[in-house]
C-alpha positions as CSV (number, residue, x, y, z in Angstrom):
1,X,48.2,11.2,17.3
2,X,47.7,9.1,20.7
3,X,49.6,5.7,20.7
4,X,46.8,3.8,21.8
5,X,44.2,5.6,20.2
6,X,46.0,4.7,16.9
7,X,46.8,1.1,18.0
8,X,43.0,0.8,18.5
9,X,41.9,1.9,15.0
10,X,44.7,-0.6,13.7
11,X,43.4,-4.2,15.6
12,X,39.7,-3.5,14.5
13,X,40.5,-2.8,11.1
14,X,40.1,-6.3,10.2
15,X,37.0,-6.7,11.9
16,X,35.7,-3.6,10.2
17,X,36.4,-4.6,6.6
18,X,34.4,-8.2,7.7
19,X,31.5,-6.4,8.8
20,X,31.9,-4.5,5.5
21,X,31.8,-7.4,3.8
22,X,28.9,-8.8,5.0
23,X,26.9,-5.7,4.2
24,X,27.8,-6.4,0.5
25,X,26.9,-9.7,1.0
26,X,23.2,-8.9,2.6
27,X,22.4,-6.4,-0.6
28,X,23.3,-9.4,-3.1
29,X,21.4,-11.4,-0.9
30,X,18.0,-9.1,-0.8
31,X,18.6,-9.1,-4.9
32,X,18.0,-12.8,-4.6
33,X,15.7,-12.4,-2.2
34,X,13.8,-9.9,-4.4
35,X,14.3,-12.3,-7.9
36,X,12.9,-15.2,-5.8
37,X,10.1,-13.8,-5.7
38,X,9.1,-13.5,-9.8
39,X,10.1,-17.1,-10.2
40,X,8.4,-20.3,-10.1
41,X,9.5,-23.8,-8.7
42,X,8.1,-26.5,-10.6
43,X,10.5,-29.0,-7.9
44,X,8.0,-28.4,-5.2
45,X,4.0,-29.4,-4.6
46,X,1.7,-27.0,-5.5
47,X,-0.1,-28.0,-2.4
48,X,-2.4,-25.8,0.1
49,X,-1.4,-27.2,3.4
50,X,2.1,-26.3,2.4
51,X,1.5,-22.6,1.2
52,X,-0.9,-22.4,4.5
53,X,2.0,-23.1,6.4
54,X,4.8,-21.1,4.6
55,X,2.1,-18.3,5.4
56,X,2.1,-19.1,8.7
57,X,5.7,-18.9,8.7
58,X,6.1,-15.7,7.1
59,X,4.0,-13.8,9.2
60,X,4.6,-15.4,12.5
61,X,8.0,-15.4,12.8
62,X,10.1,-14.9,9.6
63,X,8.8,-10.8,8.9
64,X,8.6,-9.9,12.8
65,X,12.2,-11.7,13.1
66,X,13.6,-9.5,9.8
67,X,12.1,-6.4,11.3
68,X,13.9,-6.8,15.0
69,X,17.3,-7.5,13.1
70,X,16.6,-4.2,11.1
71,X,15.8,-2.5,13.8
72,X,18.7,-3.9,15.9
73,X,21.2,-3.4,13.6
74,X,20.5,0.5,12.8
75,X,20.8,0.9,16.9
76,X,24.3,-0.8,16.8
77,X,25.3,1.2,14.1
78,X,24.9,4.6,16.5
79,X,27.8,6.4,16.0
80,X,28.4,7.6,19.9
81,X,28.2,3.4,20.5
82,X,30.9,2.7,17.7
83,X,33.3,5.4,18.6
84,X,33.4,4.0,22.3
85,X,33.2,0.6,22.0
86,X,34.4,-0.6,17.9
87,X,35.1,-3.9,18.9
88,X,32.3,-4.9,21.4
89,X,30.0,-3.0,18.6
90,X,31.4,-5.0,15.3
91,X,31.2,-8.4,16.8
92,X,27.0,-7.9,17.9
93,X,26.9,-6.3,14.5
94,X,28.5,-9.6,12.7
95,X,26.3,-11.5,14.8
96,X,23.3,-10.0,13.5
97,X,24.5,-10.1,9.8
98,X,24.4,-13.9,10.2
99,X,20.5,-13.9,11.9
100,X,19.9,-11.7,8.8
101,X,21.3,-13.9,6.1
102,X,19.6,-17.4,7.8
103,X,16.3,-15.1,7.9
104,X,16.7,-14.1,3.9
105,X,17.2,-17.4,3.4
106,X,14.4,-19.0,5.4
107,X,12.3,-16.5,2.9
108,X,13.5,-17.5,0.1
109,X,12.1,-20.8,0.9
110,X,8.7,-19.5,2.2
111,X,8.5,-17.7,-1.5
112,X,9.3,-20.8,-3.2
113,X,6.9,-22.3,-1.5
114,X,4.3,-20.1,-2.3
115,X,5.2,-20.1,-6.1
116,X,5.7,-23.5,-6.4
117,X,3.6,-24.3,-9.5
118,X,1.3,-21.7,-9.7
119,X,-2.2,-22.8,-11.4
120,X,-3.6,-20.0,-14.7
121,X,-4.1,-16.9,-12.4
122,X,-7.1,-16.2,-14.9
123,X,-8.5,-19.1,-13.8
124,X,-7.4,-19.1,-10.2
125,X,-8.7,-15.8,-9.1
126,X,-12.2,-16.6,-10.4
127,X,-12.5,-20.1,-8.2
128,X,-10.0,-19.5,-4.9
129,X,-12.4,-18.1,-2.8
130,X,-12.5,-21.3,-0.7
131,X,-8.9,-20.6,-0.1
132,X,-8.7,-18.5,2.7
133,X,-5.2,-17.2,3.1
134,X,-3.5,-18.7,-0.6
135,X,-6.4,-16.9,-2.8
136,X,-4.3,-15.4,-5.7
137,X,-5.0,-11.8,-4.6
138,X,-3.8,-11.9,-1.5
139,X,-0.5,-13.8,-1.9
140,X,0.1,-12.2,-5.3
141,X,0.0,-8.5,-3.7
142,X,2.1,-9.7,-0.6
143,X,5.2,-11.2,-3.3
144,X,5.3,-7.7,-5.0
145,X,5.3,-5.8,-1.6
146,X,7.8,-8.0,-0.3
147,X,9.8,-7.4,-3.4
148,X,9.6,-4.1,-3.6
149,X,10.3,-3.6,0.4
150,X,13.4,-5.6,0.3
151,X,15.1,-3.7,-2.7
152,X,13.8,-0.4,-1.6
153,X,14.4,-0.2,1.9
154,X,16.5,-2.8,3.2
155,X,19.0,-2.4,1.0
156,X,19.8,1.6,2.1
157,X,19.8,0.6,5.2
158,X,23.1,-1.5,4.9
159,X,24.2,0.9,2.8
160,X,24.4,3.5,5.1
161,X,25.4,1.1,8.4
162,X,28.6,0.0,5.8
163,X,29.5,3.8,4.9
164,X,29.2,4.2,8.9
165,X,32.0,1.4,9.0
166,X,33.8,2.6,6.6
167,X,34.2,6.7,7.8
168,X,35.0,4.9,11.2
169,X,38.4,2.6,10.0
170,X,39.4,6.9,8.6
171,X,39.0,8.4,12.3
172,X,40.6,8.0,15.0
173,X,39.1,10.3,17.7
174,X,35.9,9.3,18.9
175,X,34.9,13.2,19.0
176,X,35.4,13.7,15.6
177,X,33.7,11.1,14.3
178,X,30.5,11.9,16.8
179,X,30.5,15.2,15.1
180,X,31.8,14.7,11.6
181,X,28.9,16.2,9.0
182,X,29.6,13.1,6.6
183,X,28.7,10.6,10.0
184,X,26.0,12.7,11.0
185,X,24.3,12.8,7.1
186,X,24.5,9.1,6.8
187,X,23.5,8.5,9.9
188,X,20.0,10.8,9.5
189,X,20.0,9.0,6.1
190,X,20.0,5.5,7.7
191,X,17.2,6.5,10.5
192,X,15.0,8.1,7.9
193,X,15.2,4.3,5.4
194,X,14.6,2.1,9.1
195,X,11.3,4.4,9.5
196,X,10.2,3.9,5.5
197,X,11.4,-0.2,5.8
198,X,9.2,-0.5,9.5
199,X,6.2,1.1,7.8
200,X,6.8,-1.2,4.6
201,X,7.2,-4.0,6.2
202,X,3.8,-3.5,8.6
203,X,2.3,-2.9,5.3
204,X,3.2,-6.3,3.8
205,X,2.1,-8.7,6.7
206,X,-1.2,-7.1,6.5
207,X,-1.3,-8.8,3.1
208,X,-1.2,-12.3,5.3
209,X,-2.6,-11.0,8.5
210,X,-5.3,-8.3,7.5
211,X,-9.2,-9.6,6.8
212,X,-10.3,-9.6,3.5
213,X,-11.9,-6.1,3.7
214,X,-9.2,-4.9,5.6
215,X,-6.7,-5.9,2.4
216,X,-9.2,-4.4,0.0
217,X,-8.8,-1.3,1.6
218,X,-5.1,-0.8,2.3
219,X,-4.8,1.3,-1.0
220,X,-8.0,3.4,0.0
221,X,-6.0,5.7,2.9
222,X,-4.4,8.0,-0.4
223,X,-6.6,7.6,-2.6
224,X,-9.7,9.0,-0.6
225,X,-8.0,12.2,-0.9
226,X,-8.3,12.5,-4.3
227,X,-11.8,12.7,-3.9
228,X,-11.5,16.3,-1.6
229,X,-9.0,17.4,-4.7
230,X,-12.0,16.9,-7.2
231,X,-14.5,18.7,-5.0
232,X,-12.1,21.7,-4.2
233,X,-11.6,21.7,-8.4
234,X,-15.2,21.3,-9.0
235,X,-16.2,24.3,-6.5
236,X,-13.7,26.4,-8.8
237,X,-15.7,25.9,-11.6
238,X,-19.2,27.1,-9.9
239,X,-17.1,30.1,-8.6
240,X,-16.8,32.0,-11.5
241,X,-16.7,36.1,-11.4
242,X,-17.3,36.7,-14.8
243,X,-19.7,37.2,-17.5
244,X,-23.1,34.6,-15.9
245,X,-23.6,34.8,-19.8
246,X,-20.9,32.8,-21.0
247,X,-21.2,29.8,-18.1
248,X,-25.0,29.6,-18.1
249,X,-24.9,25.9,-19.3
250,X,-21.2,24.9,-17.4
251,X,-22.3,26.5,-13.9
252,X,-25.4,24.3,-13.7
253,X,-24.0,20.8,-15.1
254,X,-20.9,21.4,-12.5
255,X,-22.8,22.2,-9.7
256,X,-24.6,18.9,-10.2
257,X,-21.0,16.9,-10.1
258,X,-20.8,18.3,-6.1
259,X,-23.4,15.4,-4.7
260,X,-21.8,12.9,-6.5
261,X,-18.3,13.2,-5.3
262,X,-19.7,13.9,-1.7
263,X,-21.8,10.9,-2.1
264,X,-18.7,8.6,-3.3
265,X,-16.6,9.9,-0.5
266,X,-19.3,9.0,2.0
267,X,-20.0,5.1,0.7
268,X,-16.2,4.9,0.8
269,X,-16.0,6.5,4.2
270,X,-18.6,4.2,5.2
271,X,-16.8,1.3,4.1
272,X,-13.7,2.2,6.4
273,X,-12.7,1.9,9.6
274,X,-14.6,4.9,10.5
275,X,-17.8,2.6,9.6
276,X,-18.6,-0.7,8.7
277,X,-14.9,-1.7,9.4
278,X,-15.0,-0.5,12.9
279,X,-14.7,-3.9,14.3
280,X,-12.9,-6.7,12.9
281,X,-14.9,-8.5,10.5
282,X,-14.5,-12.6,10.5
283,X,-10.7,-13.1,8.4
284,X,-12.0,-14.9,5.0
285,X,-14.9,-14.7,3.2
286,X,-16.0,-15.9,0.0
287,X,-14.8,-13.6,-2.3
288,X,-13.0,-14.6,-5.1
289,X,-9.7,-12.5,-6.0
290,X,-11.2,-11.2,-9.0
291,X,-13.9,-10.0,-6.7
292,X,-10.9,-8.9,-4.1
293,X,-9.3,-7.1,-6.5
294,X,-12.9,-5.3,-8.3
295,X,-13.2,-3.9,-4.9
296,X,-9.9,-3.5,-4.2
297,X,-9.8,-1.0,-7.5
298,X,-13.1,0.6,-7.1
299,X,-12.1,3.6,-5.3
300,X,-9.6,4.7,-7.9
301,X,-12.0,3.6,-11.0
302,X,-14.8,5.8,-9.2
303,X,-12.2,8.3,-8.6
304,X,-11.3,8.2,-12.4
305,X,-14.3,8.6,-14.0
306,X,-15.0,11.9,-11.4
307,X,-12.1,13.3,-12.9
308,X,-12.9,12.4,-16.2
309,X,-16.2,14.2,-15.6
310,X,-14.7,17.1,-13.8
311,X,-11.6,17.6,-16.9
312,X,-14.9,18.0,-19.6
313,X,-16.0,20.5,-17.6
314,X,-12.7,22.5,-16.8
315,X,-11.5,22.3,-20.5
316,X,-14.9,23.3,-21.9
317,X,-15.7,26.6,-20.1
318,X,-17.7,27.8,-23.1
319,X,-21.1,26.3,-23.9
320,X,-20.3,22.4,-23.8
321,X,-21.0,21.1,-27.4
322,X,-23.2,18.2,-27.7
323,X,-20.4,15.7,-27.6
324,X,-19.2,17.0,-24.5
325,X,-22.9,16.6,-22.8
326,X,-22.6,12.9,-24.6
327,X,-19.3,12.4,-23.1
328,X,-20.8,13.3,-19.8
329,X,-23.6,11.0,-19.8
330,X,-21.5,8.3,-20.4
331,X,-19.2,9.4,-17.9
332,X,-22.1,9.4,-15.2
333,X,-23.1,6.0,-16.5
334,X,-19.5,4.2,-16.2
335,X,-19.8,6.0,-12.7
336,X,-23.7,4.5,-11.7
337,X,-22.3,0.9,-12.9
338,X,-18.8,1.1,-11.2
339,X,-20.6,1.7,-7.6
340,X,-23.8,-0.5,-7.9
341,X,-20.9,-3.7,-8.9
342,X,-19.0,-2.6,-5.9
343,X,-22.6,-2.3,-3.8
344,X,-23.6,-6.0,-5.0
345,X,-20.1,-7.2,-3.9
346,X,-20.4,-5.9,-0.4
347,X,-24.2,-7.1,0.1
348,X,-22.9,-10.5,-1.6
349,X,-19.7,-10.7,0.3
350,X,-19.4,-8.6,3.3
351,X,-22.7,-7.9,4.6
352,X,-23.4,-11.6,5.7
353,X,-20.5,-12.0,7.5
354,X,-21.2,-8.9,10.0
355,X,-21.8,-10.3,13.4
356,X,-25.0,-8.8,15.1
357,X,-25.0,-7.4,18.4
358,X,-27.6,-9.2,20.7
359,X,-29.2,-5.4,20.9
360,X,-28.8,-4.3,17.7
361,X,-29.2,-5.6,14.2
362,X,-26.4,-4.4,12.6
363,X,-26.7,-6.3,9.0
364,X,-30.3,-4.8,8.9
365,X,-28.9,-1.3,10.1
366,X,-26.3,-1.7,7.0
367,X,-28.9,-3.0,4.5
368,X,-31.2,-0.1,4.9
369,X,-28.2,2.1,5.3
370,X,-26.6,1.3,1.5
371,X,-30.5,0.9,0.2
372,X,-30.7,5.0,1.4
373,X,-27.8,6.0,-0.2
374,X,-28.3,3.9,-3.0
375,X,-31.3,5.8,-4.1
376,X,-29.5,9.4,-3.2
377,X,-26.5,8.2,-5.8
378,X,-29.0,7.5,-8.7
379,X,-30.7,10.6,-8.4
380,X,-28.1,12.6,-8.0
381,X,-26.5,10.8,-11.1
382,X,-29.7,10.8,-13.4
383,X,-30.2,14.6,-12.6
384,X,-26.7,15.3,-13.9
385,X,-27.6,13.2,-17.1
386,X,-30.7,14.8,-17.9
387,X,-29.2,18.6,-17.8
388,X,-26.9,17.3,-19.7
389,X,-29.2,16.2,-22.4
390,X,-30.9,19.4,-21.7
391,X,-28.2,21.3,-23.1
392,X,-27.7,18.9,-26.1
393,X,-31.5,19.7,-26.8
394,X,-30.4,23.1,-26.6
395,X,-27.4,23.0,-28.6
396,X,-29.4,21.5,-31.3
């Protein structure tokens, strides 16, 4: 072994187990972080000027200031960088460790803030809608993303920068370590968790930053999917190469399930940013959270009762049984009410708040838009209710 090479690995030993250190401190510290965040503070005013400006805060400063140390600190942590320069490369990695732990704890006040004496969310979320950025939707859903964030994907990431620590205090030529499988796991490992905590943590300060129909919608990108899933399943059913005899009543009924699922997908599409939420809509409106959150959770009700509609038909490839028709009804009913609620919301809520162009009505354009396709969704729904009391008749 080189003299000096083995010199070298011995004077930044010390500063190695440090840095170590304070990786083990950061993870206990995102555990607090994280626990802070499910308890209330009955020590500080439940006041909204305060929460407006912990807000402020968060979003501004505190979250964009978390994401650059993250950021910072995987780049510092690139093994070519360590094996060249240890010492030059520990110290700016200390230094960040410290801006990390004064930014944890500059949250940990910001969450305290905003749970300091939380009012009856049942009551809350049915009279906030004056409140702007503290309605009980918004903040509530930002806490839990915050929490889960922090546990899930900050915490890997100084996991992995303190296993890169600790495989370079074991070797001593820079080559090896550059090229060592271990190093070169960890280090793909510790990339891969900065990527999932950049795109978490984006996701979270929407939940302060976003417009009101822009949060409602943030759980909509996944779940619109779905919707192509039902239709593909659906379009199996009509597909059938067997005996026309045994499907005469199943083939009909699911063939009348296809406009309803296109017809959902395209009021959701609408509702996107490939729509109505093309431009930025004003930031607050009116809503209530229990409003925030109806619409919030219509997609995936709507989405539920099409697969509870399309599983009666998969499971029942014989004649359906009167129940089943029943069962069907009912379904197309829970469906009819699920999207005229949401409709109500968004001609309530949402419509009003659309700017016109000086050339172009757009409210008016939007009115008559969700009147059409109001009138499509009931007839599509009432002709797949009276087949299916057609086939009770006939079961009968």
């Amino acid at each position: 072994m080189d003299v000096s090479t083995s010199s070298l690995h011995s004077e930044h030993s010390h500063q190695a187990d440090s840095v170590i250190g304070g990786f083990a401190d950061l993870l206990d510290k995102c555990d607090s972080v994280r626990h802070s965040t499910f308890q209330r503070s009955p020590k500080i005013p439940d006041q909204p000027g305060i929460k407006k400006k912990a807000t402020f805060q968060l979003h501004s400063s505190i979250l964009p200031g978390l994401r650059s140390q993250i950021v910072t600190l995987s780049d510092l942590t690139d093994p070519d960088d360590l094996s060249k320069a240890p010492g030059s490369q520990l110290k700016l990695i200390s230094e960040v460790q410290s801006e990390l732990n004064h930014t944890l704890d500059q949250m940990i006040l910001a969450i305290s803030i905003l749970h300091a004496q939380p009012p009856d969310s049942s009551i809350m979320g049915s009279n906030d809608g004056h409140l702007e950025e503290c309605k009980y939707f918004r903040l509530n859903n930002f806490l839990h993303g915050l929490a889960d964030f922090l546990l899930v994907d900050i915490g890997p990431v100084c996991a992995a920068s303190s296993k890169l620590i600790g495989k370079l205090k074991l070797i001593t030529d820079p080559d090896q370590f550059n090229s060592d499988f271990y190093v070169v796991r960890v280090r793909e490992d510790l990339l891969e968790r900065k990527s999932d905590f950049l795109a978490s943590i984006d996701g979270v300060i929407q939940w302060l930053t976003g417009t009101d129909f822009d949060i409602v919608q943030l759980g909509w990108k996944n779940e619109i999917l779905v919707l192509d899933e039902l239709l593909e399943t659906i379009r199996d059913l009509t597909g059938y190469s067997v005996d026309p005899t045994e499907y005469n009543s199943l083939i009909p009924l699911a063939k009348l399930v296809i406009p309803l699922i296109k017809l959902s997908r395209i009021f959701f599409n609408k509702l996107s940013v490939q729509g109505m939420n093309r431009k930025r809509l004003p930031m607050y409106s009116k809503m209530c959270s229990h409003s925030l959150n109806s619409m919030a959770s219509s997609l995936g009700d709507v989405i539920d009762d099409l697969s509870e509609i399309a599983s009666l038909l998969r499971y029942d490839l014989r004649t359906p049984a009167a129940d089943t028709c029943q069962s069907l009804i009912d379904g197309v009913q829970s469906l009819q009410d699920r999207l005229k609620s949401s409709l109500a919301l968004i001609r309530t809520h949402f419509l009003p708040i659309i700017p016109d162009t000086e050339n172009f009505p757009i409210q008016n354009y939007y009115k008559a838009w969700f009147a059409t396709w109001q009138t499509m969704f009931t007839v599509a729904g009432d002709n797949l209710s009276k087949a299916a009391e057609g086939s009770i008749s006939n079961d009968l």
